[in-house]
C-alpha positions in Angstrom: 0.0 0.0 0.0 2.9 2.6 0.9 4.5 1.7 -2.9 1.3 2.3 -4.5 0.3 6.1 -2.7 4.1 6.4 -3.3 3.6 6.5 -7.0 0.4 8.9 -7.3 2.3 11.2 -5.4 5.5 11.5 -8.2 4.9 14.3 -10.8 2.4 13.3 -13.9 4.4 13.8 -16.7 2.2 14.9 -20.3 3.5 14.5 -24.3 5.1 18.1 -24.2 8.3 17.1 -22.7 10.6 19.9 -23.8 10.7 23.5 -25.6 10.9 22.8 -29.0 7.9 20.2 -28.4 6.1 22.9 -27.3 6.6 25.5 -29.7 5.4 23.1 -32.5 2.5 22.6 -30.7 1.6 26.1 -30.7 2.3 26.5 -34.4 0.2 23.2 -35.3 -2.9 25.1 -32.9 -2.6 27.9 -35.4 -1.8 26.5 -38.9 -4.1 23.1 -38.8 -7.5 24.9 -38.5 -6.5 27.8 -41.0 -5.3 24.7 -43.0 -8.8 23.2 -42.7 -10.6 26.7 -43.7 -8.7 26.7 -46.9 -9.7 23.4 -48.1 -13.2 23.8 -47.2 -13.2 27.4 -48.8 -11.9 25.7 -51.8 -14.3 22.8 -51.6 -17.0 25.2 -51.8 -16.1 27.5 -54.6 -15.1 24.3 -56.9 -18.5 23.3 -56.2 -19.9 26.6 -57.8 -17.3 26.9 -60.7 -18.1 25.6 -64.1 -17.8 22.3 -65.0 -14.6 21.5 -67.0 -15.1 22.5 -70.8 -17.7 25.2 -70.0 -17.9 28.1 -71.9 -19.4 29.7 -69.4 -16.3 31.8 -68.2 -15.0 32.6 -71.5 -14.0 36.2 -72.3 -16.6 35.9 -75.1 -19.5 34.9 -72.7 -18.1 37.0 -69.8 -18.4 40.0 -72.5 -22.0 38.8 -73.6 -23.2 39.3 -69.7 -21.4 42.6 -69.2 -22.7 44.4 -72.8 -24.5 47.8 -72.7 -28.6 46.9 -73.3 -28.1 50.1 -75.9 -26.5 52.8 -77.3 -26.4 56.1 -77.9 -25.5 57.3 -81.8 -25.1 61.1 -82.4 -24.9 61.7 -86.0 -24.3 65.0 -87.6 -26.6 65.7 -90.5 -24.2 67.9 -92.6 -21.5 65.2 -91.8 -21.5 62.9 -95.0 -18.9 61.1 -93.3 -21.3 59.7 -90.4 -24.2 58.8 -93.0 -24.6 55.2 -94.1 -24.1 53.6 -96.9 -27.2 52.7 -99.2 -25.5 48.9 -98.9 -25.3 49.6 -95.0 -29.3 50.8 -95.3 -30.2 47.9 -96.9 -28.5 45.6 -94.8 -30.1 46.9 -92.2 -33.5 47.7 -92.9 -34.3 46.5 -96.6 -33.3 43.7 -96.7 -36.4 42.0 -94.5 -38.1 42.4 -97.5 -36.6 43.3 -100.4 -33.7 40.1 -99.7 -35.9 37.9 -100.2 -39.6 39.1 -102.1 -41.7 39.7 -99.0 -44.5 40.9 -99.6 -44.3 41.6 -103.6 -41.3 43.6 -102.6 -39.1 43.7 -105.6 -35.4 41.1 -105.0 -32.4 43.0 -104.6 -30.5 42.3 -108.1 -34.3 41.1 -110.2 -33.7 43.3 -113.2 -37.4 41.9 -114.3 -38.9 43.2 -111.4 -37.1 46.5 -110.9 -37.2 47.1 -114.8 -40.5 49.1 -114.5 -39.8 50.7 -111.6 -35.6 52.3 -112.2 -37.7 53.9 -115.3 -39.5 56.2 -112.7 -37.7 59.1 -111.6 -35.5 58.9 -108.9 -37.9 61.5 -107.0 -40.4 59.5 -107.1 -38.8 56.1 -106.0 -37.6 58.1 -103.4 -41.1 59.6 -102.7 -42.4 56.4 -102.0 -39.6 54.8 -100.2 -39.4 58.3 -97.6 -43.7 58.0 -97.5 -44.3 54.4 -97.9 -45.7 52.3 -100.5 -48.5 49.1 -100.5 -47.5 47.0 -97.7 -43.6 49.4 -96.9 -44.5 51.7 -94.6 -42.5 54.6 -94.3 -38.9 54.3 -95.1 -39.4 50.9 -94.9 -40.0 51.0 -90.7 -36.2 52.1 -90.7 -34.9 55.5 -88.6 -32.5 56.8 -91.2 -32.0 60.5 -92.5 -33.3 61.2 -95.8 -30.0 60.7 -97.8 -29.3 57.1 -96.0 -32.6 56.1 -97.7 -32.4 57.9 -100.8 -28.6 56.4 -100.6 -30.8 53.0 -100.3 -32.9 53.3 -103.0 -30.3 53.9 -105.7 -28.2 50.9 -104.3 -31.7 48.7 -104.7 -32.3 50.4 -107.9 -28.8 50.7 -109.8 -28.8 46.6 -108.2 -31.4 45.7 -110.8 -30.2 47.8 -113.8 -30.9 51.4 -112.9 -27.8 53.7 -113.2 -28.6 56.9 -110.6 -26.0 59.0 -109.3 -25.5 58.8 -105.7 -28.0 62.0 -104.0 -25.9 64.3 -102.0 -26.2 65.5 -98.1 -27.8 68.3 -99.3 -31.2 66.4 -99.7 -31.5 66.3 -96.0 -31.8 70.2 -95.9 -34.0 70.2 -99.0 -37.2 68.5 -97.4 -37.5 68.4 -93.8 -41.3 69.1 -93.8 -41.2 65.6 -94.4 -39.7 64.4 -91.5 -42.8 64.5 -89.1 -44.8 62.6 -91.5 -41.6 59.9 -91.7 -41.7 59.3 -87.9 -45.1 59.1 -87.2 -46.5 57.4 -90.2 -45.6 54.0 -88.9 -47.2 54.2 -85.9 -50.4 55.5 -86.8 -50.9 52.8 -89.3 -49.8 50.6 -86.6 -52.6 51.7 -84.8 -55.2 51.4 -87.4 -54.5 48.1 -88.2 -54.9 46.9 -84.8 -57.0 49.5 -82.8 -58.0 47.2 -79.9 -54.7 46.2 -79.2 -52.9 48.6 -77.8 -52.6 52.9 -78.4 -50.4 54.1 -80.9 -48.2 55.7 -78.2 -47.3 52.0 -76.7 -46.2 50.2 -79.6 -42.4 49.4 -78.8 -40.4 51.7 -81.8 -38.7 48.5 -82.8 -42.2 47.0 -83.8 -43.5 50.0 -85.8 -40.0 50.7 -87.3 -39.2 46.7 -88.6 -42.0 44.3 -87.7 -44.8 46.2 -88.9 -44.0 45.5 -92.3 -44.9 42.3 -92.1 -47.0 41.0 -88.6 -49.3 44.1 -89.7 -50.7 43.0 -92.6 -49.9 39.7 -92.6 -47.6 39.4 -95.5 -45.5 36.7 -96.2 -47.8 34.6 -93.7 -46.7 36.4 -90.6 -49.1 36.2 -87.9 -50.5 39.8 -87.9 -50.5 41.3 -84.4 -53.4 40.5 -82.5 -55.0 37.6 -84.5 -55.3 34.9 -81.8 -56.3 32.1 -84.1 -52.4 33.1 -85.9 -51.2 33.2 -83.0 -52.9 29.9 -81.2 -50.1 26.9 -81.9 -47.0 30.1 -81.6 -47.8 30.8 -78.1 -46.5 26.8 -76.9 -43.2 28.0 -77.3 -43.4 30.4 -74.8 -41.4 34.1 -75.0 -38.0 32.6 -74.2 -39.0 30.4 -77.6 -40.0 32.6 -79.7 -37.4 35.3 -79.0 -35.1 32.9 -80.3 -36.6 32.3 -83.4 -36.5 35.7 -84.3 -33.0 36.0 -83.1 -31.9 33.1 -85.7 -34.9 33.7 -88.4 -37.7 31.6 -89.3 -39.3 30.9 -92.7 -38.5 34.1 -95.1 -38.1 36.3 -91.6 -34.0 37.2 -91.6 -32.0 37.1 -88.4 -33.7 39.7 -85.7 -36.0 40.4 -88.7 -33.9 42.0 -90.9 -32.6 44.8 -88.0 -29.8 45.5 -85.7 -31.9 45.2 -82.4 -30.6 43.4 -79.5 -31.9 40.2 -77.9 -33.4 42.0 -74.9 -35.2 44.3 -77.6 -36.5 41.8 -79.9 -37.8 40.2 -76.2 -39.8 43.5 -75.7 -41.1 43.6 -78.8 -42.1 39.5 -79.1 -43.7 39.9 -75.4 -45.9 43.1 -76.7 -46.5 40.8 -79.7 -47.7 37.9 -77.4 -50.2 39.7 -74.6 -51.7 40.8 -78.4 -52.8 37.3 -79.0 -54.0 36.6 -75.9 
């Protein structure tokens, strides 16, 4: 019995046993759980990160997210330098129609079916192209200057065997009375074609200035805005859907309908298009 209260009374002796042992056991205190909050920060973030072969963090993408929903373009009248091109025009507006016989529009490059119509003075194709004509409204739903669509109109016309000289700037100064009718043309015809719909003065600009040359009056087949029965088997694919088929082009419809606009326009205008038809 003396041995044994003999030994619980000797000094308990723990793993730390010297100096350096003790300073390493400070250190591993500190670095082993700021080890451990690494990994698991890291084991979280990989969670979140694309997978392996995603585009999804691509400078290209990355770009796509960050871009501007619009612009701003200040253009100087008396600049010919800023003006576009009747090519340029045509690209961007015209060709809807006129690319690909919309409508009766005359082909770009049909001598046949331009033939009766370069024989008309330039005044007067320009005349109609400014004012609108049949199913074009006015300059063809596009927002150009005078001299970017009379610019238009001899590329279209000198395309299928017409041989006008190129109108100067100075045409832009020679009619503006007719720049009030130009702008608001579209939209009250917009308006009269579909009353009930919606007031002139909420059509999206993008509608009356490219769309309306087809969805309202129906040429080329396109469902004319606010026809439900048209509209009926279109709605299944839902905005998101049909946003993308005017993004990519459907039937004789170009890419983003012949214009310019960007996806989140194109959206606005398909979802005014849809609550139409419903």
């Amino acid at each position: 019995m003396s041995q044994t209260h003999a030994d619980h009374d000797l000094p308990h002796e723990g793993p730390i046993k010297t100096p350096k042992q003790l300073v390493w056991a400070v250190v591993a205190a500190f670095v082993v759980p700021i080890i451990a909050i690494v990994l698991l920060v890291s084991y979280v973030v990989a969670d979140k990160m694309p997978a392996a072969g995603s585009t999804g963090m691509t400078p290209e993408t990355i770009a796509q997210r960050i871009q501007p929903v619009g612009k701003i373009e200040i253009r100087d009248a008396n600049d010919a330098t800023t003006l576009k091109t009747g090519e340029q025009v045509y690209a961007a507006q015209c060709v809807a129609c006129h690319g690909s016989g919309v409508a009766g529009a005359p082909k770009l490059g049909d001598a046949a079916a331009w033939s009766p119509r370069v024989k008309n003075s330039y005044d007067a194709l320009l005349t109609a192209a400014l004012k609108g004509k049949g199913n074009m409204t006015a300059q063809g739903g596009g927002d150009f200057s005078d001299v970017e669509i009379g610019r238009a109109v001899i590329y279209l016309a000198n395309q299928g065997g017409g041989k006008f000289d190129e109108p100067k700037a100075t045409i832009a100064a020679a009619a503006p009375a007719a720049a009030p009718a130009v702008t608001t043309a579209p939209a009250t015809a917009v308006a009269a074609a579909a009353p009930a719909v919606a007031k002139a003065d909420a059509v999206p600009a993008l509608y009356t200035r490219t769309c309306a040359v087809c969805h309202a009056t129906g040429a080329a087949n396109a469902p004319k805005l606010g026809d439900k029965a048209a509209w009926a088997p279109r709605l299944a694919a839902g905005v998101n859907g049909l946003t993308a088929s005017v993004v990519k082009g459907k039937g004789v419809m170009p890419p983003k309908g012949g214009s310019t606009a960007s996806d989140a326009e194109l959206k606005t205008v398909v979802e005014y298009m849809v609550s139409a038809a419903r």
